[in-house]
N, C-alpha and C positions, 0 to 999 in steps of 0.2 A: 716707691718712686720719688717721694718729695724726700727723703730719706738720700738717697744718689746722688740726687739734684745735689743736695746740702754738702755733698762730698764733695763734688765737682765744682762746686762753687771753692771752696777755702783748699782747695787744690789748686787751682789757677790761682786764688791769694799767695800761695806760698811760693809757686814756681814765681810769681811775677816779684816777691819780696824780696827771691835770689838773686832777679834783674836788675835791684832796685827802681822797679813800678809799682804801685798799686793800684788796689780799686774803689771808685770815688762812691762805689753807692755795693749795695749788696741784696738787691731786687731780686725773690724769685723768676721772675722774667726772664730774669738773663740766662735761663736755661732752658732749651727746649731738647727733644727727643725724636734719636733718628730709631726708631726701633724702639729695644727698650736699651739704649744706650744713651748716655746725658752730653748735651754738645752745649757747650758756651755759648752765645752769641753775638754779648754785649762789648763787642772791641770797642767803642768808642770810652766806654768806663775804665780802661786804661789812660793812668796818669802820672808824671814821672811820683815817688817819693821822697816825702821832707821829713827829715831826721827825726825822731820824735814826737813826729804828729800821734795822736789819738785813733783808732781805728773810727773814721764819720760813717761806718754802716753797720756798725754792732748793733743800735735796738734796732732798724730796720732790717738783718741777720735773725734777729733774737723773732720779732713778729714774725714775718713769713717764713723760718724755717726752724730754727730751735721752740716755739712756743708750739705750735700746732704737734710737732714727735713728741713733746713732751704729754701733751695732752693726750695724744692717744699711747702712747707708751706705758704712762702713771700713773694716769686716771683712770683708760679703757676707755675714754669717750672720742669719736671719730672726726674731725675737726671740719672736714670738706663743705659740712652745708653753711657752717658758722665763717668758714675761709671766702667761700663764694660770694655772700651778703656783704662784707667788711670790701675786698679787694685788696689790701694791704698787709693783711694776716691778722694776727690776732692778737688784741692788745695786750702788753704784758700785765700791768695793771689787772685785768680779769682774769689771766690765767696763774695769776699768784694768788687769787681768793678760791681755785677750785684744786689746785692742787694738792692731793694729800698729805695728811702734816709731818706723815713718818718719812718723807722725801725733801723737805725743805731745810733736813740739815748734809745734805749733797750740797758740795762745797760748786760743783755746778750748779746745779739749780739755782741756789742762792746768790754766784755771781752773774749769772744770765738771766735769770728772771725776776730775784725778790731785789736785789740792787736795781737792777734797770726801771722795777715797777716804782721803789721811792723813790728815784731821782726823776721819774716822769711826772709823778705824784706832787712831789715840792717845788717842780719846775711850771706843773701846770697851776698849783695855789699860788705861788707866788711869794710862800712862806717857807719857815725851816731855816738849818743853820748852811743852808749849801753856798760857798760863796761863786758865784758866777765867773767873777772877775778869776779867780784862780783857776778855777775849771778849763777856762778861753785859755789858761797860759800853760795846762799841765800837758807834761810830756811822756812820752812810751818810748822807750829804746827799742829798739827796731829788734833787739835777741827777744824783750820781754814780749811782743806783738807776735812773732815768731811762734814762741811758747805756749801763748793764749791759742793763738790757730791750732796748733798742733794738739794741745791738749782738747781742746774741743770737736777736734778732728775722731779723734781717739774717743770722746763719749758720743757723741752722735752716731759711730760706728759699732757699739755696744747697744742701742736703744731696740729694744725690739717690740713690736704688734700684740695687744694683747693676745694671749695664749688661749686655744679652744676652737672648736669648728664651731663655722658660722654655717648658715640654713643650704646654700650650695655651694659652699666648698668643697662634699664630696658629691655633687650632683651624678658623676658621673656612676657610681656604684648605688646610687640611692633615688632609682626615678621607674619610671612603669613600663620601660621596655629594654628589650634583652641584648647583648649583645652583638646577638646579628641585626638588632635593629638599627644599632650604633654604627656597626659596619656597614651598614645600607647608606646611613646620613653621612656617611665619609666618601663613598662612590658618588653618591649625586653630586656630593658639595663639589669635588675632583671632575666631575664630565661639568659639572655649569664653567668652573674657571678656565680651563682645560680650553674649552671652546672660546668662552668670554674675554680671557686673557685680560682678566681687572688689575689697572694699577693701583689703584686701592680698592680696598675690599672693606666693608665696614660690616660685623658683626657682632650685632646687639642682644645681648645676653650671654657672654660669650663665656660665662663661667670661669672656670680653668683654662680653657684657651683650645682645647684636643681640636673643632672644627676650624678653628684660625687657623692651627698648624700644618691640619691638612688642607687648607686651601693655597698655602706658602709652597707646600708641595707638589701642589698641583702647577704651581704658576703665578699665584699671587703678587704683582709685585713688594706689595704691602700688607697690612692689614691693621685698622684701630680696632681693637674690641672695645665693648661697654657694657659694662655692669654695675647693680646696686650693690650686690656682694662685697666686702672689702676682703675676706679672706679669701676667695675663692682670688679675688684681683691679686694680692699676694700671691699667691702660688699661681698665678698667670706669668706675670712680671718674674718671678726667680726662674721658672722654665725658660722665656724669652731670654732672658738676658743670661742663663747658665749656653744657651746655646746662640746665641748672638744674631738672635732673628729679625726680622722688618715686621715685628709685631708690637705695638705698644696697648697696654690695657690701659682704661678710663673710669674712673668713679663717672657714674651717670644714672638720675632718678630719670627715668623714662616719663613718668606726669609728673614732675616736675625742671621740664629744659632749661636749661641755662638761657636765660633771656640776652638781649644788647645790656651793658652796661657802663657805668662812669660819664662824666661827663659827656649831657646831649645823647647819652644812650650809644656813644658812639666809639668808647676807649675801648673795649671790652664786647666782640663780634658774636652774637646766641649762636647758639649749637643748630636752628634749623639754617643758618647760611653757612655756614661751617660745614655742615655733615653731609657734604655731596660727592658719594661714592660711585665709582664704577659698577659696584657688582656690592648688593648686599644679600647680610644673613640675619634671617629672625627665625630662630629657632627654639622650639618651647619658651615662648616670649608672650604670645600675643594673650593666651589665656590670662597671667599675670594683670593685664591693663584691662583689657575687655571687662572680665568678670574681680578680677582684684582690687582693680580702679575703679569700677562702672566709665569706664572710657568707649563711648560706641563703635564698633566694630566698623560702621563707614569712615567714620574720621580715623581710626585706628590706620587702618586698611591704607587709605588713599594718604596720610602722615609718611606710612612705609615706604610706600611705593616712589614719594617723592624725594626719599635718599639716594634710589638709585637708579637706573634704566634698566638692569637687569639683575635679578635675585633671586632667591629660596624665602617663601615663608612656610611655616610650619603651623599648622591647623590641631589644636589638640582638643576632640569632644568633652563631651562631658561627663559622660562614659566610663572618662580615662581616670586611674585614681588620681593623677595630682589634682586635675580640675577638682575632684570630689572634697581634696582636701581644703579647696578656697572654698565650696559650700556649704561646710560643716556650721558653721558659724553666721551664715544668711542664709537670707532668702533667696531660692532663686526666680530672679526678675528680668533675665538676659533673654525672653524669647527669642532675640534678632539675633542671639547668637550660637549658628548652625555652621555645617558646612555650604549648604545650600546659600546660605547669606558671602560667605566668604568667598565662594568662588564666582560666585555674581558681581561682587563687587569689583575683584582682582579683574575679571571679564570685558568690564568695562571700560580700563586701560592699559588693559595688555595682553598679549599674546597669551594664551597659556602653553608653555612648553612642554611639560610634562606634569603628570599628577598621582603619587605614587603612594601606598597608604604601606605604613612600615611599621606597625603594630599591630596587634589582634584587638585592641580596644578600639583602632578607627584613625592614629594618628594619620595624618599626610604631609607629605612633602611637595607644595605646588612650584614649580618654578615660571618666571613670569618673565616675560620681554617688553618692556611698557612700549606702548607706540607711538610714533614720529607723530609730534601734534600735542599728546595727550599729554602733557607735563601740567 
């Protein structure tokens, strides 16, 4: 995804270079997503160009979008929670000390990230041979600015995700029900939207994407998925965007939401004012928090409920083997969590529309109608 972004960014740089315009800043911001498709947004960062000027958004380029690919590209280490804490990406200065040493004779790396981190370095001591005054007067010919785009165009389009399955990547061939039970969770998800007719739809835990797609199918206008998984989100995001759908996938620690943040708490909107859907899905989700988290099933429950006014949650016992597999290693101390606990709670703000159990271990599928008031 930040991958795209990064394309689409120095894509609009080049087309605008033809125009003789560029761009005054190089903010991941200036990219949002209709889909899993990347849309510009920042028209006003259009500004005529002067001959020879210096690119002014290279290390802010190099932070928010070459430093974090690099990192998870070269290192294997996954940038999102370290990107979230900063807001501005990720200093180059720390990601020149963590990157591997057999890759910092990459004539990129070396001009995007180990140049950029000493000239940050002698800029911020105050020391070194760098002369200032020159720097303020040095020029780029607009072919050679051209070239640099281009060429970095070309390696950020080579950088790929470290290699290997991650834990639900292949969720779908690796879980404790069959696949008539899968085909059951694609009927209900299809008669909930079908009726519900949600313009967005939020589905948390979404995996690979298979119930996003059938809800697109159904009617969906939209759909954000969210997961911890990043492989399984890759192969979300290349399904989405190989077929060009209104579904965008999300890195997202469920206990852990993106709070407000930046200045006043106010720059940067948390994921609970943000995340209010028409119609949601949590599906083999809730186990995960309840008994994975120790997150109590009331709060879990009524957190849910307050994404959307109408939904599917999915109840998996404990019975069931994945649950078994979060017990192998604790205690179980979760008495309060039953189905008898879960559908009590659900009960108490919302309709219950249907309650369907689509395993032989006990899962269920309840869908919910919250009611007028109960928000």
């Amino acid at each position: 995804m930040l991958k795209s972004a990064a394309l689409l960014h120095l894509d609009v740089h080049l087309k605008a270079l033809a125009r003789d315009f560029t761009l005054s800043d190089a903010s991941a911001y200036n990219i949002q997503f209709r889909g899993a498709r990347p849309v510009f947004i920042d028209h006003l960062s259009f500004r005529p160009y002067v001959d020879g000027e210096i690119w002014a958004g290279h290390l802010q380029f190099c932070e928010q979008f070459i430093n974090p690919l690099v990192l998870a590209a070269k290192a294997g280490v996954m940038p999102n929670a370290w990107y979230r804490g900063t807001q501005e990406g990720l200093p180059t200065a720390d990601i020149s000390r963590l990157i591997p040493l057999r890759h910092k004779f990459s004539w990129s790396v070396f001009m995007h990230i180990f140049l950029q981190a000493r000239l940050d370095r002698t800029a911020v001591s105050g020391s070194g041979d760098v002369d200032t005054g020159a720097m303020s007067k040095a020029r780029l010919p607009k072919s050679s600015l051209v070239n640099m785009l281009k060429g970095l165009r070309s390696w950020i389009a080579g950088l790929q995700p470290p290699s290997g399955a991650t834990v639900w990547q292949n969720y779908a061939g690796d879980n404790s029900y069959a696949s008539s039970e899968a085909s059951e969770k694609v009927r209900l998800v299809g008669e909930m939207v079908a009726e519900v007719k949600p313009g967005l739809l939020l589905d948390l835990g979404c995996n690979s994407g298979d119930y996003s797609f059938a809800a697109l199918e159904a009617g969906a206008g939209q759909v954000v998925g969210f997961d911890v998984d990043f492989g399984a989100l890759e192969a979300a995001f290349a399904r989405s965007q190989a077929r060009d759908l209104k579904f965008f996938p999300l890195y997202f620690d469920a206990a852990n939401p993106s709070p407000d943040q930046g200045w006043a708490q106010g720059e940067r909107i948390g994921f609970a004012a943000r995340a209010k859907g028409d119609a949601l899905l949590a599906l083999a989700f809730i186990h995960h928090l309840a008994i994975g988290k120790n997150i109590p099933l009331l709060r879990l429950l009524n957190w849910l409920m307050d994404r959307a006014p109408e939904g599917i949650i999915e109840f998996v016992p404990k019975e069931d083997p994945m649950v078994q597999r979060l017990l192998v290693l604790r205690e179980d101390i979760f008495d309060s969590y039953s189905f008898e606990t879960f559908i009590t709670v659900i009960g108490s703000r919302a309709d219950i529309v249907s309650d369907v159990q689509i395993s032989e271990s006990g899962r269920r599928l309840v869908r919910y109608s919250r009611r007028l008031g109960a928000d």
